[in-house]
Structure formats: structure tokens, C-alpha cells
N, C-alpha and C positions, 0 to 999 in steps of 0.2 A: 317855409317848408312845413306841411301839417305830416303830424305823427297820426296815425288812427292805432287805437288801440284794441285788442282780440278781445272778444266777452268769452266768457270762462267755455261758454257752450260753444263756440266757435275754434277757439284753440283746441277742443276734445275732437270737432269734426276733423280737424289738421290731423291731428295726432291721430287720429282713427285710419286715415284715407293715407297716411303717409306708409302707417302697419301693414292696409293692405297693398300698398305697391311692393311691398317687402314679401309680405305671403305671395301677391302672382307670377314677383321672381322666380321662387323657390318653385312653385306649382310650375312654374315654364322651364325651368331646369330638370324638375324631375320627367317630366313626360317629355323632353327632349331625350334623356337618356335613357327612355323604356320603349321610344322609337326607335331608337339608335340599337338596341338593343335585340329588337324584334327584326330589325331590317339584317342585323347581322345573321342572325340563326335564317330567316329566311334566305340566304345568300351565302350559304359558309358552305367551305369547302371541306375536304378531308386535313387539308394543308396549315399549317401555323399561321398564323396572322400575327405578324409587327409592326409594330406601329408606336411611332411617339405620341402621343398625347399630354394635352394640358391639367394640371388638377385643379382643384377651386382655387388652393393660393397662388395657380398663373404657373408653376414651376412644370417644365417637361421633362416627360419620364418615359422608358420605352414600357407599352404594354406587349406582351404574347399572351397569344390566345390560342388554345386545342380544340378546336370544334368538335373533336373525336371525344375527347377525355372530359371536357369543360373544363378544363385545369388554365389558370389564369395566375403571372404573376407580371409583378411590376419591378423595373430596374431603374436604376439611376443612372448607367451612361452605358453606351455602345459597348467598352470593353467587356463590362459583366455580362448583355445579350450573348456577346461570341462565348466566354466562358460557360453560359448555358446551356448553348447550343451546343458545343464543346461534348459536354458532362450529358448530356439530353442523347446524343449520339451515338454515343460510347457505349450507353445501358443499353439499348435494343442491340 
């Protein structure tokens, strides 16, 4: 079995090219969510938007959304959604 071994310049090209698949992650993440983002305002209604969604560490969470107000919060389970809704209701 032969080992070949990396020359210094060649282990920096690795490490350089391996940084950028890491930045075109990130650059593909963010302009995924400034589409997502555009697509919604273009397409929103006067009405609440909920919806679960993933965060970066994977974990789902309910988001609402006001397309009226721009007012945007995140919950952790179903029960506190109804509670907002609830409490959201009640003041109008």
C-alpha cells in the first residue's frame, strides 16, 4: 500500500477549497432565506401565517407571521400558538 504525502502548498489548497464549500453553504442558505423571504411579502395576505419551521440546529418551532403589522414571533409547541392566539384575540 503507498502513502503519498500532502506538500505544505497542497494541504493549504485543501484547506482553502474545503473554507470555501463552507462560505457557499452559508451564501446558499442566506439567499435561500431572502427568497423565501421576498416570495412571502410578494404573496401575503392580510391573514396570519403559521407555520412550523426548522432552525439551523434542526429543531421545529411554530413561526407566525402578521403581514399587516410585520410582527413575527416564534413558539416552541402547539399549546403556546393557541395560547397566543388566545391572548391575540382577546385585545382586538
Amino acid at each position: 500500500m503507498k502513502f503519498h504525502m500532502l506538500s505544505i502548498q497542497s494541504q493549504n489548497h485543501l484547506l482553502n477549497a474545503i473554507g470555501n464549500i463552507n462560505l457557499n453553504a452559508k451564501v446558499s442558505f442566506w439567499m435561500n432565506e431572502i427568497w423565501k423571504a421576498i416570495a412571502h411579502r410578494l404573496t401575503a395576505s392580510g391573514e396570519l401565517q403559521i407555520r412550523k419551521v426548522k432552525t439551523r440546529s434542526g429543531e421545529l418551532i411554530w413561526q407566525i407571521d402578521d403581514p399587516i403589522t410585520g410582527y413575527r414571533t416564534k413558539l416552541q409547541t402547539e399549546a403556546e400558538v393557541r395560547i397566543w392566539l388566545d391572548q391575540r384575540f382577546h385585545q382586538i
